[in-house]
C-alpha positions as CSV (number, residue, x, y, z in Angstrom):
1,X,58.5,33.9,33.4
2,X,61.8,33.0,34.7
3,X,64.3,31.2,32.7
4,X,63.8,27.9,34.3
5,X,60.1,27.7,34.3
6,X,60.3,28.9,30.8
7,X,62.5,25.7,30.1
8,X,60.1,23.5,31.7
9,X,57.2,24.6,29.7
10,X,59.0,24.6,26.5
11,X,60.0,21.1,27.0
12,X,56.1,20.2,28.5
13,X,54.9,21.6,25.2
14,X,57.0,20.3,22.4
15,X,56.7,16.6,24.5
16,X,52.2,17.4,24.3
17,X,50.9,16.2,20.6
18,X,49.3,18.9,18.4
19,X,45.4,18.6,18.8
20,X,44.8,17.1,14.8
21,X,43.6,19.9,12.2
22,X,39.8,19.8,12.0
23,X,39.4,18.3,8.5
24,X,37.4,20.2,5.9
25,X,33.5,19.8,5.7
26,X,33.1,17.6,2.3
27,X,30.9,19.0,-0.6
28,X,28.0,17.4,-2.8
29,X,26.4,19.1,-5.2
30,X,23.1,17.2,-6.3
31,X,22.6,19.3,-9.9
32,X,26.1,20.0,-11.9
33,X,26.6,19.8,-15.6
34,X,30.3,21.1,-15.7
35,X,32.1,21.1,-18.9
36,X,28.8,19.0,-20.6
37,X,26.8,21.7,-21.6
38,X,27.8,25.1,-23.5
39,X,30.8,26.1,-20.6
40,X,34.0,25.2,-19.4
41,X,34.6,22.1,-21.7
42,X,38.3,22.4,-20.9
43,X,37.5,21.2,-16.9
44,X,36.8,17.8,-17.9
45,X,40.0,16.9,-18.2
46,X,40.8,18.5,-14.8
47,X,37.8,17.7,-12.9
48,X,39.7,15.4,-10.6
49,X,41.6,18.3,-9.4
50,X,39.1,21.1,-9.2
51,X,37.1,18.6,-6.8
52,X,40.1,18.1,-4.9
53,X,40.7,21.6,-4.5
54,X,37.6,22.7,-3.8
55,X,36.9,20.1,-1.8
56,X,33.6,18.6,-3.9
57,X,33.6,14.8,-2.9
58,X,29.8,14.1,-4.7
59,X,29.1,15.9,-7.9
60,X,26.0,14.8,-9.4
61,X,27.3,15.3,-13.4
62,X,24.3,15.5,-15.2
63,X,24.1,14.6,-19.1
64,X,20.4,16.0,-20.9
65,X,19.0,14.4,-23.5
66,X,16.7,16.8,-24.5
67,X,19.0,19.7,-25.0
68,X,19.7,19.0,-28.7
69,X,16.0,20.1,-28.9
70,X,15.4,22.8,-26.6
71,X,15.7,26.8,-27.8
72,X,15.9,30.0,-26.1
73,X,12.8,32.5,-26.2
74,X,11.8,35.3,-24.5
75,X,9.4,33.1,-22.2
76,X,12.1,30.9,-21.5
77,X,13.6,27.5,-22.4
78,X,11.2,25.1,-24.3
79,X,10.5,22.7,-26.9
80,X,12.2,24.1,-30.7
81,X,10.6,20.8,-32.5
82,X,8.5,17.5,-32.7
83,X,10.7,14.7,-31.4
84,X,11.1,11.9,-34.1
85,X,11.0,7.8,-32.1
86,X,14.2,6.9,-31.5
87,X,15.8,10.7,-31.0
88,X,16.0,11.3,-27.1
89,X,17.0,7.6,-26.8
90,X,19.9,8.1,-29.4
91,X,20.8,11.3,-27.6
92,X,20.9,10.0,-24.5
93,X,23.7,6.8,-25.3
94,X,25.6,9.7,-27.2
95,X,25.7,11.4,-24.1
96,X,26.3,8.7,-21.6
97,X,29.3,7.2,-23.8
98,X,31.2,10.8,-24.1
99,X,30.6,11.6,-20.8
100,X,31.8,8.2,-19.0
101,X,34.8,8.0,-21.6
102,X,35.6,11.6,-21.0
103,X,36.1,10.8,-17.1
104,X,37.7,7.6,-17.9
105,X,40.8,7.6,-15.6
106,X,39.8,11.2,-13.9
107,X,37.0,10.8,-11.4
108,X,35.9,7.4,-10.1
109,X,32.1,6.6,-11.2
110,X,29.5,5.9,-8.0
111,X,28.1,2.4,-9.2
112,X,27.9,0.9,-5.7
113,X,27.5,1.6,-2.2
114,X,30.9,0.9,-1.6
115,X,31.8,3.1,-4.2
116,X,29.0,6.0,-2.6
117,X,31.2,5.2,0.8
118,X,34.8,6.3,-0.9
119,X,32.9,10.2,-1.3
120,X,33.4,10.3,2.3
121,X,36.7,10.8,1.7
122,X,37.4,11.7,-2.1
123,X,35.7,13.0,-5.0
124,X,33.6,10.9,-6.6
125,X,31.1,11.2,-9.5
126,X,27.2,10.1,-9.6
127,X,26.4,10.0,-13.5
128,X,23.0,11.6,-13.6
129,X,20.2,12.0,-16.2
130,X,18.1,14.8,-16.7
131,X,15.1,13.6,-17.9
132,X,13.6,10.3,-18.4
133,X,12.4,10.9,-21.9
134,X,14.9,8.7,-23.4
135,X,13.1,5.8,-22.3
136,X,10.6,6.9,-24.7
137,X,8.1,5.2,-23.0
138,X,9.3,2.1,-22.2
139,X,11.3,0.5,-19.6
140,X,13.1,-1.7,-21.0
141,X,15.8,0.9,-21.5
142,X,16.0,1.4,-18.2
143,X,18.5,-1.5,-17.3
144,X,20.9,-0.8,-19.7
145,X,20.8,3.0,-18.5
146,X,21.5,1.6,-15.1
147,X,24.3,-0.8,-16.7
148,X,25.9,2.5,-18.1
149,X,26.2,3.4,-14.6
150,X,23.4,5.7,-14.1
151,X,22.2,6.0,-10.3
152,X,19.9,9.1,-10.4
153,X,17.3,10.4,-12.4
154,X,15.2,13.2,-13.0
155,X,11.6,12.3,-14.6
156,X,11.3,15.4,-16.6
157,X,13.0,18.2,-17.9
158,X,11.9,21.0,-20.7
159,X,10.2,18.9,-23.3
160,X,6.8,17.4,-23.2
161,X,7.0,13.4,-22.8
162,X,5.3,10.2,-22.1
163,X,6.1,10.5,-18.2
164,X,4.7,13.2,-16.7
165,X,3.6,17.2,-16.7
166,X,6.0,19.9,-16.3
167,X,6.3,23.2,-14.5
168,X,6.7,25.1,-17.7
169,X,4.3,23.8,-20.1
170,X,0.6,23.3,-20.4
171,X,-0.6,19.9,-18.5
172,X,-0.9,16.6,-20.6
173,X,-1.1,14.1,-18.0
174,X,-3.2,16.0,-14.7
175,X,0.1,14.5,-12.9
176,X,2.4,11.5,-13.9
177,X,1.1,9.3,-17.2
178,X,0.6,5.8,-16.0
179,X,3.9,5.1,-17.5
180,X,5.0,7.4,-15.2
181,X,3.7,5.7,-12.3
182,X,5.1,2.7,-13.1
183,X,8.9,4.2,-13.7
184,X,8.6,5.7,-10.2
185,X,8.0,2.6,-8.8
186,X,10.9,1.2,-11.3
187,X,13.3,3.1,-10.3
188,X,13.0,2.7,-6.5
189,X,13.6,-1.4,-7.7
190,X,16.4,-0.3,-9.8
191,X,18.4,1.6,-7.1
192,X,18.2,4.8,-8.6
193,X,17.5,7.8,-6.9
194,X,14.2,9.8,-8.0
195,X,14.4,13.4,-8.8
196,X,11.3,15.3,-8.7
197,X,12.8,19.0,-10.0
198,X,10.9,20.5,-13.3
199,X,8.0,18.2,-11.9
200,X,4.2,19.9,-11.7
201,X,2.8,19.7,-7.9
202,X,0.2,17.2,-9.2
203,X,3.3,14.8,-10.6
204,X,5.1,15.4,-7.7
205,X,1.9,13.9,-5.2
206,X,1.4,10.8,-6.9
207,X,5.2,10.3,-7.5
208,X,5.1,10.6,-3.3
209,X,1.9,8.3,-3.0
210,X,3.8,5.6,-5.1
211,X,7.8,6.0,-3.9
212,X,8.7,3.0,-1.0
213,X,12.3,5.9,-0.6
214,X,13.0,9.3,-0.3
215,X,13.3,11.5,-3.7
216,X,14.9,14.5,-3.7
217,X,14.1,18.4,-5.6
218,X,17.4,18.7,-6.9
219,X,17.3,22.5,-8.0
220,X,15.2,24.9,-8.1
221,X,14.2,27.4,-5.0
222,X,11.2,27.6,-2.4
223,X,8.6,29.7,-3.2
224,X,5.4,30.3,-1.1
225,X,2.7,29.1,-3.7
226,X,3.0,27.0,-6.8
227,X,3.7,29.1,-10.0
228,X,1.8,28.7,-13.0
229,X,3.3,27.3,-16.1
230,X,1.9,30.3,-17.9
231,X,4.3,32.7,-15.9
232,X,6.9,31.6,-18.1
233,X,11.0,31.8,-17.5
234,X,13.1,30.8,-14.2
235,X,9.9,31.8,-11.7
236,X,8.0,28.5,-13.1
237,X,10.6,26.9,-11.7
238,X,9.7,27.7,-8.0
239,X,8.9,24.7,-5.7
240,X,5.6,25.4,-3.2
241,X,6.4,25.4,-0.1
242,X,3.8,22.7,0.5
243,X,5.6,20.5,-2.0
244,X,9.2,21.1,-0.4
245,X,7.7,19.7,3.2
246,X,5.9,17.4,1.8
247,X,9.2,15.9,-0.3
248,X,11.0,16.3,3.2
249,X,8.1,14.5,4.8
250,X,9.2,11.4,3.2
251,X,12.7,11.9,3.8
252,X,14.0,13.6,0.6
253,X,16.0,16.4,0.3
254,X,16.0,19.9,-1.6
255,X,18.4,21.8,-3.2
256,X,18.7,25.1,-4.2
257,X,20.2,26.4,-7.3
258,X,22.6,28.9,-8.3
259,X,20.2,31.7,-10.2
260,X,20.6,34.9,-8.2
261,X,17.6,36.3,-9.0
262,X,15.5,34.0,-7.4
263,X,17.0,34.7,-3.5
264,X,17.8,38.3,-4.2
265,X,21.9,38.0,-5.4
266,X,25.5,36.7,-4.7
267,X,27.0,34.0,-2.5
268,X,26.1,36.0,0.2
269,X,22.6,35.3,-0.6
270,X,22.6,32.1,-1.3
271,X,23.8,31.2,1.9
272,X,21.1,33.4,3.4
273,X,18.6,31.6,1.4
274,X,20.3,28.2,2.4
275,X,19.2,29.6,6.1
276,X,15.7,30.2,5.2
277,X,15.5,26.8,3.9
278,X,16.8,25.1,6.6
279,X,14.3,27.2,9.0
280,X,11.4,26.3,7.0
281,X,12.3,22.6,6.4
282,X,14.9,21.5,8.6
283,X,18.5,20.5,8.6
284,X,18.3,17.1,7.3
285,X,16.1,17.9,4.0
286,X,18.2,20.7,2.4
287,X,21.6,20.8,-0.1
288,X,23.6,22.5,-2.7
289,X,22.4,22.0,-6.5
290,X,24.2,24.5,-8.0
291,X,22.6,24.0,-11.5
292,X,26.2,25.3,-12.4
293,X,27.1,25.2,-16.3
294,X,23.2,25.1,-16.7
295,X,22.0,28.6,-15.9
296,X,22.2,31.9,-17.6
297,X,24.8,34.4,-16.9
298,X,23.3,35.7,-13.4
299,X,24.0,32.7,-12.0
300,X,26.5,33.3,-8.9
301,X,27.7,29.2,-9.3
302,X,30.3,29.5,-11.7
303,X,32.8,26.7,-10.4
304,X,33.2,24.4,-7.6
305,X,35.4,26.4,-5.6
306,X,32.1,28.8,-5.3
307,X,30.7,25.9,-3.5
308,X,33.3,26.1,-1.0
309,X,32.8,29.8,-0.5
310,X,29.2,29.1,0.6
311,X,30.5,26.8,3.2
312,X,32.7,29.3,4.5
313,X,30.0,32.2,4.5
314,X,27.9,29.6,6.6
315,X,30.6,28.8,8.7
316,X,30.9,32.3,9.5
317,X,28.0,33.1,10.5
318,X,27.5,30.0,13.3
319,X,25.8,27.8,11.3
320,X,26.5,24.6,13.5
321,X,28.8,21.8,12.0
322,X,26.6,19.3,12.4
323,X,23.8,21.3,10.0
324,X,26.5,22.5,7.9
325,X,27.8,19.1,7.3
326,X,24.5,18.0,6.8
327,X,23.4,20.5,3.9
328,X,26.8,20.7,2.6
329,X,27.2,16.7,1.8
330,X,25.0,14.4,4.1
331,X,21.8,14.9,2.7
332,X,22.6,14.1,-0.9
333,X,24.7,11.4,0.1
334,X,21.8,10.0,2.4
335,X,18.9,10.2,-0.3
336,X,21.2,8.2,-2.8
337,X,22.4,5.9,0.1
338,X,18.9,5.3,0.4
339,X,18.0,5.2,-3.1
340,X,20.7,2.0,-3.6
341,X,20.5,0.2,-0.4
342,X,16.4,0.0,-2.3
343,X,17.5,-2.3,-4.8
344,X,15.5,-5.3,-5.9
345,X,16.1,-6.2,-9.1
């Protein structure tokens, strides 16, 4: 190039603006129990910082009422004891105080939809319950739950309860209890989101006969048939593929969680399994729910920066942006969107 032409365009290009950097594709991550459970206590404090840095905009931070009564056994996680009245309930506000005074200052608290809109561009937290046994039947803990700033609940966990049957234990209710029903239908005039995950196929039907808004899976993985509860361990845990279309039928969403064993490995895997999922269900009804914090030790979710990874393995291999966006934050976002803007009460 001669010397004059090379002027020209040196001068053309520092006068053209820079095209702006893409920005980064947010995170949520509908299933998270980081630094409330038995791991990495000492990221509370921080948690502001590892979502920055990793990018995590919506972490569904998940407190679990019945933990203080679960044991390990070879078959897996269940019951240890009867449940004396008033136990889950007292567990639960134990809970719910530490963990909203613990983030006090750190991470803003999703209470609103304009609060829900901030996570398009910062972290932001969506106090979560695992479990609607603290209600102990009753609903008329469920306003002050909601008062305490939670937005999304899960109707059962490991412990058997007046609400609804679980994956891993016999049947008590062939389904939801009436109570059940009733909470469903609660909850969608409450604004919270519904969270069918640990929920027995028959619970899950009538909870999608009853629900006016989408509910979401929040972790687990697809399986091709329903597992018994008598298998026992993480493979109860598997969500028919029936259920999973039928969830996204109604506009849910399901996410799959961290446990390597169940799609065959590391991060690598997960993303293929993300794939598979979005093959079998489409774009709009899957999303991370890493479970982190609240699986074993061959779990390949370990911190939010993992999350991240995944989006760069996806990335990678062509998954379009507008998919990838979708599975990595929109459909969690959307479903509780949804889950709010249903408030009547």
């Amino acid at each position: 190039m001669q010397r004059r032409n090379l002027l020209a365009y040196l001068t053309l290009a520092a006068a053209t603006p820079l095209a702006p950097a893409q920005s980064p594709i947010p995170i949520a991550d509908a299933h998270n129990h980081l630094g409330l459970l038995r791991k990495n206590t000492d990221s509370v404090p921080k948690l502001a910082r590892l979502m920055r840095e990793s990018g995590v905009h919506l972490l569904s931070w998940t407190i679990v009422p019945d933990a203080p009564f679960l044991r390990t056994t070879p078959r897996g996680i269940e019951q240890a004891r009867p449940i004396r009245p008033g136990e889950l309930a007292m567990s639960f506000r134990m809970q719910i105080s530490s963990a909203t005074t613990a983030i006090q200052g750190n991470v803003p608290i999703v209470r609103t939809l304009e609060d829900l809109a901030k996570s398009n561009s910062e972290p932001c937290i969506v106090l979560t319950t695992e479990g609607a046994d603290f209600l102990e039947g009753s609903l008329e803990g469920l306003a002050p739950a909601y008062a305490q700033g939670i937005r999304h609940v899960q109707l059962v966990h490991y412990v058997q309860n007046p609400v609804g049957d679980l994956q891993t234990e016999r049947p008590l209710h062939r389904g939801l209890s009436d109570f059940g029903k009733r909470l469903v239908q609660a909850l969608n005039d409450e604004g919270v989101l519904v969270d069918l995950a640990h929920s027995s196929g028959n619970a899950i039907d009538q909870a999608l006969e009853i629900s006016r808004l989408p509910m979401i899976w929040s972790h687990g993985f697809v399986t091709g048939s329903e597992p018994s509860w008598t298998v026992g361990g993480w493979r109860a845990r598997g969500l028919a593929q029936t259920h999973a279309r039928k969830i996204a039928g109604k506009g849910g969403a399901i996410g799959l969680w961290g446990l390597g064993p169940s799609f065959g490995g590391g991060l690598d895997a997960y993303a293929s399994e993300i794939i598979r999922m979005v093959s079998v269900l489409g774009p709009e009804h899957v999303m991370f729910g890493s479970d982190e914090d609240g699986l074993p030790s061959d779990a390949v979710i370990d911190q939010l920066a993992d999350l991240r990874k995944v989006v760069d393995i996806l990335a990678r291999r062509g998954v379009e942006e507008k998919v990838l966006r979708a599975v990595a934050f929109g459909n969690y976002q959307r479903c509780l969107r949804l889950a709010m803007e249903g408030r009547k009460v």
